[in-house]
C-alpha positions as CSV (number, residue, x, y, z in Angstrom):
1,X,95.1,118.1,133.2
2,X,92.0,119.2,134.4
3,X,88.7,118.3,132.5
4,X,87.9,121.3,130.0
5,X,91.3,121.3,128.4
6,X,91.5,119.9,125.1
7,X,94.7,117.9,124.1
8,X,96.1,118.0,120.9
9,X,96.4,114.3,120.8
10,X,92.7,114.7,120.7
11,X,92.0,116.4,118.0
12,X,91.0,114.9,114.8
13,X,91.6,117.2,112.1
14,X,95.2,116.8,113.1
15,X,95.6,113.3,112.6
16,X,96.3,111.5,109.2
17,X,93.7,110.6,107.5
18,X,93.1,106.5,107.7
19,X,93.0,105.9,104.0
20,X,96.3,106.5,103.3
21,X,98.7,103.6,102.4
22,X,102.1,104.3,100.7
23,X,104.7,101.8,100.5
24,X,107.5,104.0,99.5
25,X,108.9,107.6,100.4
26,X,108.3,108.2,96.8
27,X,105.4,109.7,95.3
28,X,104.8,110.7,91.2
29,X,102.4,111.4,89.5
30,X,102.2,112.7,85.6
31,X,101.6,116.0,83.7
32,X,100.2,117.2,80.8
33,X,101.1,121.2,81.4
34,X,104.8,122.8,82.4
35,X,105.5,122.9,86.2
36,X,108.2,124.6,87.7
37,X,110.5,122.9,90.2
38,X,109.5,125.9,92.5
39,X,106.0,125.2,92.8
40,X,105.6,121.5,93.3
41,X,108.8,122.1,95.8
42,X,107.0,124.9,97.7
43,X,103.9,122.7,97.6
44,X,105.2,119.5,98.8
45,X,107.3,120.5,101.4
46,X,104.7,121.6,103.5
47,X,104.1,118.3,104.0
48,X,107.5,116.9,104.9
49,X,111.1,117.2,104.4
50,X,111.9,116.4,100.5
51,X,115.1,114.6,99.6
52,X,115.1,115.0,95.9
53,X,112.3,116.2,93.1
54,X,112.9,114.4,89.5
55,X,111.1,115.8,86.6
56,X,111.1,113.6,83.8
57,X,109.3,114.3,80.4
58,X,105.6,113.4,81.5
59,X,106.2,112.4,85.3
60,X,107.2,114.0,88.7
61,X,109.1,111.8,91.5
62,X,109.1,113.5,94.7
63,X,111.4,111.9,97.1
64,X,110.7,112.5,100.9
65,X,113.1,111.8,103.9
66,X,110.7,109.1,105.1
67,X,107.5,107.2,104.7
68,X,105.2,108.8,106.7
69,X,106.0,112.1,104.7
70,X,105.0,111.0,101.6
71,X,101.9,109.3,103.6
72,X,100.7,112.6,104.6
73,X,101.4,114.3,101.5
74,X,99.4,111.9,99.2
75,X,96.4,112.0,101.9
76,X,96.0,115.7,101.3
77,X,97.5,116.2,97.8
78,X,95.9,113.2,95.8
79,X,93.5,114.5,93.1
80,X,94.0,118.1,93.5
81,X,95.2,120.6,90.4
82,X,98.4,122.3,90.1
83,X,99.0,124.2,87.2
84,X,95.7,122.5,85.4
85,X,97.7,119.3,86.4
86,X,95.5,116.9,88.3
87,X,98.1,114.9,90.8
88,X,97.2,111.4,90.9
89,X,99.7,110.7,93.4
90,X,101.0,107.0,93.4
């Protein structure tokens, strides 16, 4: 490799964030407003590959294939708004 070249090992904004720590491959998080399975599918799955999405009356339970998944997807997706929801991903 010679010394200009930039690996992508190298660059930070790829990398998970440090903060994250999730024990499961499940995340939830409740709502308040109607969400579509669409939506939180088509959202979450950019993130990793989902096993199963449970909507229950006033909580969501996104199941991903593994750990690390659901890792990534809580470091980016914790706190932000979907639908006027604000996903306090645990």
């Amino acid at each position: 490799m010679e010394s200009g070249e930039k690996r992508l090992e190298d660059d930070k904004n790829l990398r998970m964030k440090d903060s994250t720590d999730v024990r499961s491959s499940v995340l939830w998080f409740s709502y308040r407003y109607n969400l579509e399975p669409h939506m939180i599918y088509n959202l979450f799955s950019n993130f990793g590959n989902i096993s199963c999405i449970t909507i229950k009356k006033d909580h969501v339970y996104i199941k991903f294939r593994t750990k690390e998944f659901a890792a990534i997807a809580s470091t980016y997706l914790n706190n932000m708004v979907l639908s006027k929801n604000v996903m306090s991903l645990r």
